[in-house]
C-alpha positions in Angstrom: 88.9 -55.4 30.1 88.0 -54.2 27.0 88.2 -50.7 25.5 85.3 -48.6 25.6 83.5 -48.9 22.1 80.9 -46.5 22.7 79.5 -44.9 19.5 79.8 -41.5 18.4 76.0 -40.5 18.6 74.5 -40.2 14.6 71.7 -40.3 13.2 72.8 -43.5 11.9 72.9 -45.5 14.8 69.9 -47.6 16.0 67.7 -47.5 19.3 69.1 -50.7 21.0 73.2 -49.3 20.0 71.8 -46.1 21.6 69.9 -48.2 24.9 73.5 -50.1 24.9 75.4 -47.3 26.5 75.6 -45.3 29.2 74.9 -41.0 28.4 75.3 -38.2 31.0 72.5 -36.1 31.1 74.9 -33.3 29.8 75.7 -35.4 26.7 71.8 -35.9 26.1 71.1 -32.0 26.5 73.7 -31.4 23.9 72.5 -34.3 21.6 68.9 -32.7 21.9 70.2 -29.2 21.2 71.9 -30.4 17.8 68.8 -32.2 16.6 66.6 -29.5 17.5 65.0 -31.3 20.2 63.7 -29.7 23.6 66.1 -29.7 25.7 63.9 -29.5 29.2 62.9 -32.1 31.3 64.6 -35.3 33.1 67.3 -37.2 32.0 64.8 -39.8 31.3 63.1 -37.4 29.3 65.3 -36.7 26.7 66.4 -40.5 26.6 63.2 -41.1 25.3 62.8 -38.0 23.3 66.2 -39.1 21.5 65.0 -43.0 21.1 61.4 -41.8 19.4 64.0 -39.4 16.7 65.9 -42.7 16.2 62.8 -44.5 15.6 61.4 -41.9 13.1 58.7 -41.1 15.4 56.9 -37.7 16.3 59.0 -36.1 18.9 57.0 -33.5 20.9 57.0 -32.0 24.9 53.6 -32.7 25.9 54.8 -32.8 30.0 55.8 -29.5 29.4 52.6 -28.2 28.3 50.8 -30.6 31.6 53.5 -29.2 33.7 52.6 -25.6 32.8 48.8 -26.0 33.0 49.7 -27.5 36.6 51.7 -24.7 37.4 49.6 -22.3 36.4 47.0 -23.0 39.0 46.3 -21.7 42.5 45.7 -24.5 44.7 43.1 -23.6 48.1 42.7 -27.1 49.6 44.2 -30.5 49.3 42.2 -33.9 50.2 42.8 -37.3 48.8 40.4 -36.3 45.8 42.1 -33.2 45.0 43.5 -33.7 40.8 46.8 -32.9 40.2 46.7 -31.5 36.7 43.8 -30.0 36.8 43.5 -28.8 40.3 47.3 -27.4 40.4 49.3 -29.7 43.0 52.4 -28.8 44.0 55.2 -30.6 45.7 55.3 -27.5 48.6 55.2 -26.6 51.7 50.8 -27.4 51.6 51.5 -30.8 50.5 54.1 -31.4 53.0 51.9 -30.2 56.0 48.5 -32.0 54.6 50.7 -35.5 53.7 52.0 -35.1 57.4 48.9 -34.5 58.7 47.3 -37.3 56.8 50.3 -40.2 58.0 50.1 -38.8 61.8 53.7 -37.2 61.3 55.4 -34.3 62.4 57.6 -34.1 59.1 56.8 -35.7 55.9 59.3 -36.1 53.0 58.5 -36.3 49.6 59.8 -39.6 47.5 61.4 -40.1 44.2 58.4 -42.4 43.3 56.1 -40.0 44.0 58.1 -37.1 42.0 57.9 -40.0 39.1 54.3 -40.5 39.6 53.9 -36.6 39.1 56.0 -36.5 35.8 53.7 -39.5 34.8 50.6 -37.9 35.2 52.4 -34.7 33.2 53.9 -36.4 30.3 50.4 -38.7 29.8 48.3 -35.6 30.0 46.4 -37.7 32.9 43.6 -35.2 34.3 42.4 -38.4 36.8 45.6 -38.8 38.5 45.0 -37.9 42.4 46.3 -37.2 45.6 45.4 -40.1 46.5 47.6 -41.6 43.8 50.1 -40.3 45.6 49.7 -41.8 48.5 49.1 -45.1 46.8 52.5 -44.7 45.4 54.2 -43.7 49.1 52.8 -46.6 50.9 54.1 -49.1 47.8 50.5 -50.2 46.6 51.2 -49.2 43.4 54.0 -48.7 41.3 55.2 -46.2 38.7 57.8 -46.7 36.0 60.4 -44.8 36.4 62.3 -43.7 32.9 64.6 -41.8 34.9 66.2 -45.2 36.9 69.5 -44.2 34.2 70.3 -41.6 36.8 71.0 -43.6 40.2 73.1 -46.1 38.4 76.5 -44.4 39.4 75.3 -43.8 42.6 74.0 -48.0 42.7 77.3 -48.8 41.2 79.3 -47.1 44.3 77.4 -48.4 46.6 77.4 -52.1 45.7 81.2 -51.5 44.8 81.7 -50.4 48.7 79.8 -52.6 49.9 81.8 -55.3 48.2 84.5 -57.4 50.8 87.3 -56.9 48.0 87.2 -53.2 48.2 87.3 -52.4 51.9 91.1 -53.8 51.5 91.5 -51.3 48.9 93.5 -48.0 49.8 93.5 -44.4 49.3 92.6 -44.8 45.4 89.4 -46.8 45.8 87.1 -44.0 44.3 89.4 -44.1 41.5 89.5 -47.6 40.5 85.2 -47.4 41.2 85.2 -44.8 38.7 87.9 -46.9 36.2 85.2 -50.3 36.6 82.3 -47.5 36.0 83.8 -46.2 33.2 84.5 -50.0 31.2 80.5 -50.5 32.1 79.1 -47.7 31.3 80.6 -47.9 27.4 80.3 -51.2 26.9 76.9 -53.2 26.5 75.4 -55.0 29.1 73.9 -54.2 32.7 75.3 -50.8 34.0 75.5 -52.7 37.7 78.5 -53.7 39.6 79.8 -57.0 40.4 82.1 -58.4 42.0 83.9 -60.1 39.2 84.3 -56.6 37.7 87.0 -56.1 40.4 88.2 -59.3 41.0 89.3 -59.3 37.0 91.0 -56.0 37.5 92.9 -56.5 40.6 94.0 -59.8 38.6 95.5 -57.4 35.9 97.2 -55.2 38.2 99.3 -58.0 39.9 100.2 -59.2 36.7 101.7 -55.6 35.4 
């Protein structure tokens, strides 16, 4: 495998070096903080927020003004019409109960899509979004992008690594060669997924040493 050839982050360096690499939400708060960025919000969030500085583009925190608008507001009754912007929905105890209620449950979780429909709504300043959106999104009838799919791909990587045939006859150190196969992905280009030739090829190497 090759050595990681990451970049240093800079100014200097262009959207699709930056889109080539893997960042830790950590590493993007600190790389917003020197460049005078907001630092608030989803990892994402600030991925975009760092791409539009790279592309000389305005750079602004219009979810956060949506978010606080939202927030702001005293919800009294939810129904499929209810606004979320505008009318102040909240992912809360309400919402469970009425989203319950509504899919003949007696406990109701929220999803991630429906969080990311929420953040949609908030960063696009979308007063029309509805509760019945939501339920759109819940029951898979319509679909959201997600900017925040960066964050489960550690947690994809593990589980596609364990579910792989060659790495149940692995030992005691099988987190630490995951997070050794992780690591060559995640600073190099390319997919940040796992495959099984990814282990093969290092399994290879350690028989050979």
């Amino acid at each position: 495998m090759n050595d990681s050839n990451r970049p240093v982050f800079s100014l200097n360096i262009t959207v699709q070096e930056f889109d080539n690499h893997y960042w830790y939400k950590t590493e993007l708060i600190d790389i917003c903080r020197r460049c005078r960025l907001p630092v608030s919000g989803t990892k994402g969030e600030l991925e975009a927020r760092i791409r539009n500085l790279l592309k000389g583009e305005r750079v602004d925190d219009a979810r956060r003004a949506a978010a606080t608008r939202r927030q702001s507001r005293q919800l009294q009754e939810i129904t499929p019409e209810t606004r979320l912007i505008p009318e102040g929905f909240k992912f809360n105890r309400q919402a469970r109960e009425f989203f319950a209620a509504y899919f003949k449950r007696d406990k109701f979780s929220f999803t991630k899509e429906m969080a990311a429909a929420l953040r949609e709504a908030e960063r696009n300043d979308d007063h029309d979004m509805t509760v019945a959106d939501l339920i759109a999104v819940y029951e898979g009838k319509r679909r959201v992008d997600n900017p925040d799919e960066s964050s489960y791909q550690w947690n994809r990587f593990v589980q596609d690594f364990n579910r792989d045939p060659q790495s149940r006859q692995i030992g005691h150190n099988r987190m630490r060669i995951a997070a050794e196969l992780w690591k060559h992905v995640r600073d190099n280009p390319g997919d940040k997924r796992y495959s099984p030739e990814l282990l093969t090829e290092y399994l290879n190497r350690s028989r050979q040493t």
